[in-house]
MINUSE-657706 format. One record per residue (C-alpha): residue number from 0; y, z, x. Coordinates in pm, whole numbers, plus 50000, padded with zeros to 5 digits. Example, Ala and Ser with C-alpha at 12.3 -4.5 7.8 and 13.67 -1.06 7.14 Angstrom:
<atoms>
ATOM; 0; 49550; 50780; 51230
ATOM; 1; 49894; 50714; 51367
</atoms>
This chain:
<atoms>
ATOM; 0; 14522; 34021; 69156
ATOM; 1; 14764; 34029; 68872
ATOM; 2; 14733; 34415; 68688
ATOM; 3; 14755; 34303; 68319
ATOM; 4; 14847; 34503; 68023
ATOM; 5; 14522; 34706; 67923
ATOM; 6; 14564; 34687; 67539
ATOM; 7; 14632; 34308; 67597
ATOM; 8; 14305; 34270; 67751
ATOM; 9; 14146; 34463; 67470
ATOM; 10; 14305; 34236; 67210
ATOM; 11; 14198; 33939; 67436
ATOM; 12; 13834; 34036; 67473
ATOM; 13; 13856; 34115; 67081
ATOM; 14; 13982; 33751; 67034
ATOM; 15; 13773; 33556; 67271
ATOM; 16; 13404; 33759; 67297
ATOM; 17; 13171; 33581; 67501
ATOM; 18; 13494; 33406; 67659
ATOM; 19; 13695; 33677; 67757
ATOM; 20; 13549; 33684; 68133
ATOM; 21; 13591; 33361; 68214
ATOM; 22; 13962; 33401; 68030
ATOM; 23; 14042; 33736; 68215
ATOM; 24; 13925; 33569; 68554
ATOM; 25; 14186; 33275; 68495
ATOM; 26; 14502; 33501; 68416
ATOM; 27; 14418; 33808; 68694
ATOM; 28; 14356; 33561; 68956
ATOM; 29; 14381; 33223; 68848
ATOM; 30; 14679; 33025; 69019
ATOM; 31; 14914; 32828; 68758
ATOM; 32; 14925; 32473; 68723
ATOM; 33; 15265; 32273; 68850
ATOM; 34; 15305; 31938; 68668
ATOM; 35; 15608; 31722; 68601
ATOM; 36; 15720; 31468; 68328
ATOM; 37; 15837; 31089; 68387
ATOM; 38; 16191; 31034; 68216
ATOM; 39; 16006; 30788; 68001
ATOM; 40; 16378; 30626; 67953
ATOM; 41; 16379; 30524; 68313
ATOM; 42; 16006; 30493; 68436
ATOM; 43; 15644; 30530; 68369
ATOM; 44; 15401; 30793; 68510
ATOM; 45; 15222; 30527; 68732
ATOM; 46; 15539; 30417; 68857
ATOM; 47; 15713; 30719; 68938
ATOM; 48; 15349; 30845; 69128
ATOM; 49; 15402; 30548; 69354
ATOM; 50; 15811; 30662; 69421
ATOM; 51; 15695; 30984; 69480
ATOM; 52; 15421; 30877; 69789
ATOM; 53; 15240; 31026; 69952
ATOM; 54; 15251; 31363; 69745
ATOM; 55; 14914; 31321; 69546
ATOM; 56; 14989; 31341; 69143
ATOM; 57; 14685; 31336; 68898
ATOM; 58; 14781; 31214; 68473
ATOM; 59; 14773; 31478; 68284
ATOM; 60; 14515; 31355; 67983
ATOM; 61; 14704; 31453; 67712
ATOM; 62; 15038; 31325; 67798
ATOM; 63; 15098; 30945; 67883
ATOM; 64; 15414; 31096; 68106
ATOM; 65; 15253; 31398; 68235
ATOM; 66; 15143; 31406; 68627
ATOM; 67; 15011; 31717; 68772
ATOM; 68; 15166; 31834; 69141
ATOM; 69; 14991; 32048; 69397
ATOM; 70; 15152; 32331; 69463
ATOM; 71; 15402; 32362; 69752
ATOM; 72; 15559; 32014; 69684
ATOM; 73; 15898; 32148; 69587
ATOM; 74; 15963; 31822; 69399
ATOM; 75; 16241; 31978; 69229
ATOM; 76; 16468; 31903; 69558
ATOM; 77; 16376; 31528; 69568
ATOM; 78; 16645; 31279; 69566
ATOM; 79; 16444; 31105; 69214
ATOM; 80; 16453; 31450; 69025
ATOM; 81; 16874; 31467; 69094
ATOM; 82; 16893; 31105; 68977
ATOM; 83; 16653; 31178; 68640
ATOM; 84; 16354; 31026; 68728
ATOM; 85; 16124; 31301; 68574
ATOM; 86; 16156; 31627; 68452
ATOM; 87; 15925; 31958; 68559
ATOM; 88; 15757; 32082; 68276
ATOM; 89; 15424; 32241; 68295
ATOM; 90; 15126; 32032; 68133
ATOM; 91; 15003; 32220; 67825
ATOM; 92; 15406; 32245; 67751
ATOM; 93; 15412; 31867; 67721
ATOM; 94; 15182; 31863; 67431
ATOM; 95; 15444; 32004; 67210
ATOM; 96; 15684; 31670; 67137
ATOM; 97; 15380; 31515; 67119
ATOM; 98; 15238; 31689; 66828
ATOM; 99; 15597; 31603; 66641
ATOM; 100; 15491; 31266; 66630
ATOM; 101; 15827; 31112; 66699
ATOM; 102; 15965; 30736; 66651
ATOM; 103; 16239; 30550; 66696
ATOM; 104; 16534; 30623; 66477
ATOM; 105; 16486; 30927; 66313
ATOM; 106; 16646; 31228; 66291
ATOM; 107; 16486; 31508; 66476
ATOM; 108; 16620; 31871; 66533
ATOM; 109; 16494; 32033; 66845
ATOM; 110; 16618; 32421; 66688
ATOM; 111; 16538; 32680; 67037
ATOM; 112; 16579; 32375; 67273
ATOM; 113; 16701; 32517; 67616
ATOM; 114; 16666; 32461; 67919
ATOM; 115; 16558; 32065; 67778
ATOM; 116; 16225; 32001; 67838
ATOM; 117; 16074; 31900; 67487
ATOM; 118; 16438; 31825; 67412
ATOM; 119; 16441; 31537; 67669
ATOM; 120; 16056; 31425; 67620
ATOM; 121; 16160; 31344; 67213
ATOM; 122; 16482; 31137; 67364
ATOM; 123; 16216; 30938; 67529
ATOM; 124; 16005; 30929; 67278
ATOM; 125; 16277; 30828; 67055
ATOM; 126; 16358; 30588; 67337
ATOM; 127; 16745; 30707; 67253
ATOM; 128; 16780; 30585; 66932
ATOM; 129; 16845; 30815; 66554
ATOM; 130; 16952; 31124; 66560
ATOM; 131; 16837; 31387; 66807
ATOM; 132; 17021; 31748; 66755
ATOM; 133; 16963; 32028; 67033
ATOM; 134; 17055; 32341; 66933
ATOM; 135; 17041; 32668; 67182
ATOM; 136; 17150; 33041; 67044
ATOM; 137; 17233; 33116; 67418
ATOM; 138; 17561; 32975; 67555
ATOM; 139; 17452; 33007; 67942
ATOM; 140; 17176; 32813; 67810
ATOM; 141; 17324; 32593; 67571
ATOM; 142; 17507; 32467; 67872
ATOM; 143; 17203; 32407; 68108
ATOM; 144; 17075; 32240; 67801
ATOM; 145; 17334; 31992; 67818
ATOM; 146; 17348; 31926; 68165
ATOM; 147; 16966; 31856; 68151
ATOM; 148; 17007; 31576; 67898
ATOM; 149; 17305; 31427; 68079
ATOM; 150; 17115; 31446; 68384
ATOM; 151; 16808; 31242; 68233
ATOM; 152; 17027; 30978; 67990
ATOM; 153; 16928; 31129; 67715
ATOM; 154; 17167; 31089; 67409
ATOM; 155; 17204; 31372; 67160
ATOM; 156; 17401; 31645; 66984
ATOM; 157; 17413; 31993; 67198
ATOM; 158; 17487; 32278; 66962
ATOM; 159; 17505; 32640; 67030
ATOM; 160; 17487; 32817; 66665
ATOM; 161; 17235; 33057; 66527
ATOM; 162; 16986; 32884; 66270
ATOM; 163; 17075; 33067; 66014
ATOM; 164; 17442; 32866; 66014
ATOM; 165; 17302; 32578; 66065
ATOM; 166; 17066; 32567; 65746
ATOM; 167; 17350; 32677; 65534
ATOM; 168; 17597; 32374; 65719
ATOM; 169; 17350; 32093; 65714
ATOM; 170; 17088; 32165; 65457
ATOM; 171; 16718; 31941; 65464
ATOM; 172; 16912; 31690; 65701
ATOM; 173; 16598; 31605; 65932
ATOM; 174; 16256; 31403; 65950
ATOM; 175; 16148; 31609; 66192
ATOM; 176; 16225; 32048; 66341
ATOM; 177; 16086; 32171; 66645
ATOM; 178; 16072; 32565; 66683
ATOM; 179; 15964; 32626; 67007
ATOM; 180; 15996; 33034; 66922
ATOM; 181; 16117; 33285; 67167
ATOM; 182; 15754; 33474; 67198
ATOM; 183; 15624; 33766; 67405
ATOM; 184; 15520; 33535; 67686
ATOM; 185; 15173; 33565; 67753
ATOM; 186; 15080; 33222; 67817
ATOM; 187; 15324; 33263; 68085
ATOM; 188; 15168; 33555; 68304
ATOM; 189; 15022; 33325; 68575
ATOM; 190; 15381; 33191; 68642
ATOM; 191; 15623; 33517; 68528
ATOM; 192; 15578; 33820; 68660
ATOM; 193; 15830; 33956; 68466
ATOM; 194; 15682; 33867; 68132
ATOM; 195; 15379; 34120; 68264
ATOM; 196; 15612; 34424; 68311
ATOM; 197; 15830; 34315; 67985
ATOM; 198; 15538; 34324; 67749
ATOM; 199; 15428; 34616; 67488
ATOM; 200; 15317; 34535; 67171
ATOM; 201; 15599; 34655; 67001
ATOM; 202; 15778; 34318; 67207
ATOM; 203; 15504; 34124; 67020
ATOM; 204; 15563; 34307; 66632
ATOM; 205; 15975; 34202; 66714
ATOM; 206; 15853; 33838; 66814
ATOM; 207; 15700; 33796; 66518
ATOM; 208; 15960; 33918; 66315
ATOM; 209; 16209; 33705; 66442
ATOM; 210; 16009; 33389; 66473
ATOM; 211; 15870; 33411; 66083
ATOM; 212; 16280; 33420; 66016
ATOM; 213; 16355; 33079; 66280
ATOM; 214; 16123; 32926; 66056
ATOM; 215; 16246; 32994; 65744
ATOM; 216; 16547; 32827; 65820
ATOM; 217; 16346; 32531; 66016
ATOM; 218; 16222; 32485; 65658
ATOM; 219; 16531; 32452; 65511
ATOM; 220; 16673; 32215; 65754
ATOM; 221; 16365; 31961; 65713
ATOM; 222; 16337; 31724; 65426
ATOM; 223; 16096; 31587; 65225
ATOM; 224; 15802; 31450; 65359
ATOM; 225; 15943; 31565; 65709
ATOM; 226; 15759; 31743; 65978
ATOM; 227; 15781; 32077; 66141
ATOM; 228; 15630; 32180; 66429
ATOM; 229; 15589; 32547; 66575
ATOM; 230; 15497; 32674; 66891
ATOM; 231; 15490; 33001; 67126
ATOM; 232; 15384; 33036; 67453
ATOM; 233; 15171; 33338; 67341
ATOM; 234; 14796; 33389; 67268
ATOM; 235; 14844; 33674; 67060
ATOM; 236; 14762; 33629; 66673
ATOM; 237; 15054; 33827; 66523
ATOM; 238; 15280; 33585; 66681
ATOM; 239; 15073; 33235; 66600
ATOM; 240; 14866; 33247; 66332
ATOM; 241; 15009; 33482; 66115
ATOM; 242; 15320; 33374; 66158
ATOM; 243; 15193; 33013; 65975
ATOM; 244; 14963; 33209; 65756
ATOM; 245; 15273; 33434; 65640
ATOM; 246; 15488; 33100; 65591
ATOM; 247; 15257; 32893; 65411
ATOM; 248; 15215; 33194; 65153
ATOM; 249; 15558; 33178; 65043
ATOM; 250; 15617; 32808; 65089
ATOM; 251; 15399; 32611; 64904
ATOM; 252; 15535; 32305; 64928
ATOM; 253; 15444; 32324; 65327
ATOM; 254; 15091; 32198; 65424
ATOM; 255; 14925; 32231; 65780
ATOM; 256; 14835; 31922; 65947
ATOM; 257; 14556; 31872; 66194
ATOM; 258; 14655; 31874; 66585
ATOM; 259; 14361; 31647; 66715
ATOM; 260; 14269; 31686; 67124
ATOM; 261; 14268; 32109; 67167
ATOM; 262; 14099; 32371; 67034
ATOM; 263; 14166; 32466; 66663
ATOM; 264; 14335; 32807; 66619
ATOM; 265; 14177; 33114; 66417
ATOM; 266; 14080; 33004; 66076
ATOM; 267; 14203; 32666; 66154
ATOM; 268; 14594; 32711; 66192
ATOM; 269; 14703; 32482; 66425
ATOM; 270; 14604; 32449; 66779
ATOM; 271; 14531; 32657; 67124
ATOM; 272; 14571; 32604; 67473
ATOM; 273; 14368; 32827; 67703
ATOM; 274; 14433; 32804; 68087
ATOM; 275; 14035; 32886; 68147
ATOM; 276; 13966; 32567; 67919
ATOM; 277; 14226; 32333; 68080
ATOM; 278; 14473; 32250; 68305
ATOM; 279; 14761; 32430; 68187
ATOM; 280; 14894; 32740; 68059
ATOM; 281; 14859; 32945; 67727
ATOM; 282; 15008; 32712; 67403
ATOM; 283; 15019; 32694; 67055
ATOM; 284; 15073; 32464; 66804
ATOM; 285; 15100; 32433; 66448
ATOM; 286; 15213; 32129; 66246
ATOM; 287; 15318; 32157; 65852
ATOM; 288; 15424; 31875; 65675
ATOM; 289; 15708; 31928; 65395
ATOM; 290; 15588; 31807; 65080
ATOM; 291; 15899; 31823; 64857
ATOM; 292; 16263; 31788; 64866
ATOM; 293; 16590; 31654; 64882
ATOM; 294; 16736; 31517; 65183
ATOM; 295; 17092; 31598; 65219
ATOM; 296; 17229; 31374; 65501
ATOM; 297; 17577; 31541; 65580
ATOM; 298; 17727; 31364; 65853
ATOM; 299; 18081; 31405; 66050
ATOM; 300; 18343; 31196; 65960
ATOM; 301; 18414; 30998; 66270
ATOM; 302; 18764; 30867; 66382
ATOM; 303; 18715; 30593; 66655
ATOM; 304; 18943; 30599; 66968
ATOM; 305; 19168; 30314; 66957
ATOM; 306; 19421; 30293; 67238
ATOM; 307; 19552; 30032; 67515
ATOM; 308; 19340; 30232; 67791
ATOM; 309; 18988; 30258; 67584
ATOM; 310; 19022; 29878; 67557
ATOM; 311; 19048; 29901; 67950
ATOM; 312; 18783; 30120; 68045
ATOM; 313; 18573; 29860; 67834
ATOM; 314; 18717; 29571; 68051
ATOM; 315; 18518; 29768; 68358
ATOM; 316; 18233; 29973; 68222
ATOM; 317; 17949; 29954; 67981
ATOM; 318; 17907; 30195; 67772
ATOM; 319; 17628; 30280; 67518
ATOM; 320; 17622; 30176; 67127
ATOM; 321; 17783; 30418; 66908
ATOM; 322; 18121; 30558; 66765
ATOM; 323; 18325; 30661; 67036
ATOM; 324; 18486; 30961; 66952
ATOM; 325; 18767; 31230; 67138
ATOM; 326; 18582; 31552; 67240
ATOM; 327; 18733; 31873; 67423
ATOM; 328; 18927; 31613; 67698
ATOM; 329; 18613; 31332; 67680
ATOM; 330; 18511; 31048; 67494
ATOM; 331; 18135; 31071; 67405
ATOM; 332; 17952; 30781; 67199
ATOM; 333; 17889; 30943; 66891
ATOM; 334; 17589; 30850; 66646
ATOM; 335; 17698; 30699; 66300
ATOM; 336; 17534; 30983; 66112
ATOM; 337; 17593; 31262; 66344
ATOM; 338; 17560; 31565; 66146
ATOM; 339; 17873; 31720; 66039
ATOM; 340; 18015; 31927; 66368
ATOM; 341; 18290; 32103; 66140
ATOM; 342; 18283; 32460; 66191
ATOM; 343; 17997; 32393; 66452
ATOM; 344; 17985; 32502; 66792
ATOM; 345; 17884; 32199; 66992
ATOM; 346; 17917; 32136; 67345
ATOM; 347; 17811; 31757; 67296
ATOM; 348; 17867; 31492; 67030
ATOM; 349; 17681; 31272; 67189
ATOM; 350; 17666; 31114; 67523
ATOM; 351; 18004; 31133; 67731
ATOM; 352; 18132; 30847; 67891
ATOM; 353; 18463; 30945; 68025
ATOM; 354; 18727; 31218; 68097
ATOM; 355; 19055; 31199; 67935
ATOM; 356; 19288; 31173; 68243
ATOM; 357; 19676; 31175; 68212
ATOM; 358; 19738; 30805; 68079
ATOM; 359; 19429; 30674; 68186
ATOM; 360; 19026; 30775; 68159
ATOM; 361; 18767; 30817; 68435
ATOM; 362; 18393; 30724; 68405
ATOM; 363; 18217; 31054; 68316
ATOM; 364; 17903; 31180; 68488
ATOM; 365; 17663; 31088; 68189
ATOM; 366; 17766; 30745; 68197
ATOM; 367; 17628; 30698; 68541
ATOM; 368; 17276; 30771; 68422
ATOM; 369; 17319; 30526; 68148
ATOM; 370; 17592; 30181; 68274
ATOM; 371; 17422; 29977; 68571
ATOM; 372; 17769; 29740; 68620
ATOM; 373; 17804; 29828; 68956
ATOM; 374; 17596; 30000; 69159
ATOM; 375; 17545; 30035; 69564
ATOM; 376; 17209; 30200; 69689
ATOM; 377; 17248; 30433; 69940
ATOM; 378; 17073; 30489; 70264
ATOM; 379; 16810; 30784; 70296
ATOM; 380; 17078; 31007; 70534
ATOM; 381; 17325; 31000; 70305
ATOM; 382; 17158; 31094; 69981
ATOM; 383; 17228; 31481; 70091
ATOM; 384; 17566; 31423; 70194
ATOM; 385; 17641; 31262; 69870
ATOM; 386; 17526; 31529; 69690
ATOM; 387; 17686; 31795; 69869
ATOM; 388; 18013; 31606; 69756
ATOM; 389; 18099; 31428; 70115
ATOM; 390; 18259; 31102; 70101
ATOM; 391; 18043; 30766; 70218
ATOM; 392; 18161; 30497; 70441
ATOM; 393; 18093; 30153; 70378
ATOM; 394; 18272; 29813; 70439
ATOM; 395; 18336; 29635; 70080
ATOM; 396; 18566; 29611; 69796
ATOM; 397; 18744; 29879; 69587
ATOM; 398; 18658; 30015; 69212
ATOM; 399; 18434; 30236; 69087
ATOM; 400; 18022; 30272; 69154
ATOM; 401; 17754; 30376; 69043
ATOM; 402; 17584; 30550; 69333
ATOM; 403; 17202; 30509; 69352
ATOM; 404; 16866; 30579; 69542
ATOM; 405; 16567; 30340; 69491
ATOM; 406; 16687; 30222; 69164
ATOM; 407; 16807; 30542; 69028
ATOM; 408; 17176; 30647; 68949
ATOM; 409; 17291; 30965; 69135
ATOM; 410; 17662; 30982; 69056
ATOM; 411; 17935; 30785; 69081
ATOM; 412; 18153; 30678; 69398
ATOM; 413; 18512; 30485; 69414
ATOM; 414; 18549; 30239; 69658
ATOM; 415; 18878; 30244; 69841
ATOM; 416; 18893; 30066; 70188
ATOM; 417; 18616; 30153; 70396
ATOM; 418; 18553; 30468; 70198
ATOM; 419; 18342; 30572; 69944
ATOM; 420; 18548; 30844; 69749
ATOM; 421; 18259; 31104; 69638
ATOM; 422; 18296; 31191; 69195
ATOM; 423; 17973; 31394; 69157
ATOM; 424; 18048; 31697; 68971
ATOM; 425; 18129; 31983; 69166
ATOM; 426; 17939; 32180; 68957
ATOM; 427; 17641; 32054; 69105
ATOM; 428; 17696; 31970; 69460
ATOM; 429; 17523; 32130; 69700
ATOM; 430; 17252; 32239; 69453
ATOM; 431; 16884; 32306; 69557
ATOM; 432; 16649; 32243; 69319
ATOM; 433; 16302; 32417; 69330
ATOM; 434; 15946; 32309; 69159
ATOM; 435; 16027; 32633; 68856
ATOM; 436; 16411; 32474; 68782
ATOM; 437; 16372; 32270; 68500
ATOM; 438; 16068; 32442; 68275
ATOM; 439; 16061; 32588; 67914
</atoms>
């Protein structure tokens, strides 16, 4: 039985009354919920539950993506998760893109977006199109960020800047601002030990401090008639409701919006998730709608490559729509209104497609998920090999490949002679993934 903090029980029983037992049995001895996401840019949930036979997945109602997993399945180390066929993220965490209410072409700021799960469920909700920033204050994060979205095709800006800088560079640039806030974690003590032994409620008093400042300059990023949506992972009030309750006082021109499908929160702000009401773990969500102001659109200003051996790598490869632009050795394909990277810390402008070689350029990693030219489906005993980084042999002619298991790119592979000359990234050969990799 988990030993929970005893003034977070009291504030608990406070919050819930004639709820707090069946509440206090579901957190001391309750066992989480494991659930993944279908890469809605690649498959659908009924689809990948048929890939993934015979491990038995059940929808998740409030997310057309959303399957749950027993627990034990470990489908973080299939095959289908390296190639970015779904994502892990826990269910009640999937209702959070959701509530953004996402279409095609906007421009949508996820602003505390690492490790990439909302991130990469509004790329697919966007179905890759617009503008989709990602912005992470953490640059160990920032970077597993970015290797999330490349793993799942998912175009988009990766930033690593506080928000602060970011308001003051870009202004009301966005139709859309997710804060997911850093929180005190409570909605998370069925899967985190550690967030049991790390919390006191002067953690909780800091939270809130530091969240109520995130969204101030959310605020200032979104423009008129945009949306912005805030969640925690937290039941506690300080950090949810009064958090909004403090915002809307001194913004006006901000009005809350109705989350249909959960719970309503206290006095009606936003929404709750409670793990002895559903299948999930402790959520909310608030969404305010921006009533006035000016959008300011400042976008980069971008300089095409032009060369002899761009014009060559598009004789062999495909490569996404876009501006392609030079970045740090690479050429990603850049958005037409990217927002001004000047000054910016940015690990991605947009999706890379190749590394800048001595007189010549090599497909990049990212491409794989996204050109189909040429592509050679590998046998079942070689998937691990491949992904440790070991060559394959095969009879056939030379060039490059895109390396792939039932329909889904792994990596890429150049064919020279009878072998199969392995490019996956050494970065991530050899890695195991487990069920907990991929979740925020």
């Amino acid at each position: 039985m988990r030993q929970l903090p005893q003034l977070f029980l009291e504030q608990m029983q406070a919050l819930l009354g004639a709820e707090f037992a069946a509440f206090k049995v579901a957190l001391e001895t309750g066992e989480r919920e494991y659930a993944i996401r279908a890469n809605g840019l690649k498959v659908s949930a009924p689809d990948l539950q048929k890939l993934l036979q015979p491990t038995h997945l059940e929808a998740v109602p409030w997310s057309e993506l959303g399957l749950y997993a027993p627990r034990g399945a470990r489908l973080g180390a299939n095959a289908l998760h390296h190639a970015g066929a779904f994502y892990v993220q826990e269910a009640s965490a999937q209702a959070v893109a959701l509530a953004l209410e996402v279409k095609p072409n906007l421009r949508v700021l996820d602003l505390c977006a690492a490790p990439g799960g909302k991130s990469t469920h509004l790329a697919a909700l966007m179905q890759n199109t617009g503008v989709l920033v990602c912005n992470e204050i953490s640059a160990t994060r920032a970077k597993a960020l970015a290797e999330n979205l490349e793993r799942l095709g998912c175009i988009g800006v990766v930033t690593n800047e506080e928000p602060a800088k970011l308001a003051q560079k870009w202004g009301a640039s966005f139709d859309r601002v997710l804060v997911d806030a850093p929180c005190s974690g409570e909605g998370m003590f069925r899967k985190h030990e550690a967030a049991i032994q790390s919390w006191s409620e002067a953690h909780v008093q800091t939270c809130a401090v530091r969240q109520l400042a995130i969204l101030e300059h959310a605020a200032a990023l979104l423009a008129e008639n945009g949306v912005l949506v805030y969640s925690t992972c937290t039941f506690s009030i300080a950090e949810n409701e009064a958090v909004i309750n403090q915002f809307l006082k001194v913004h006006p021109e901000f009005s809350l919006e109705e989350i249909p499908g959960f719970r309503a929160g206290i006095g009606g702000i936003g929404s709750r998730l409670f793990p002895h009401e559903i299948r999930g773990e402790g959520h909310f969500l608030a969404r305010l709608r921006k009533n006035t102001g000016d959008p300011v659109h400042a976008v980069t200003e971008l300089r095409a490559v032009s060369s002899k051996i761009w014009r060559e790598f598009l004789d062999e490869f495909v490569v996404p729509a876009g501006v392609p632009l030079e970045w740090r050795g690479e050429i990603h394909m850049a958005h037409p209104e990217m927002p001004d990277l000047n000054g910016i810390r940015a690990l991605r402008a947009g999706i890379p497609v190749a590394h800048l070689e001595k007189n010549r350029l090599e497909p990049h990693h990212g491409l794989s998920r996204v050109q189909q030219k040429a592509v050679l489906e590998i046998e079942a005993d070689e998937i691990a090999a491949f992904l440790r980084g070991e060559t394959i042999t095969r009879v056939g002619s030379t060039g490059w490949l895109v390396l792939q298991t039932q329909g889904f790119a792994l990596g890429w592979g150049k064919h020279v002679g009878s072998t199969i000359k392995n490019h996956y990234p050494k970065h991530l050969r050899g890695k195991i993934f487990q069920l907990e990799t991929d979740e925020d």
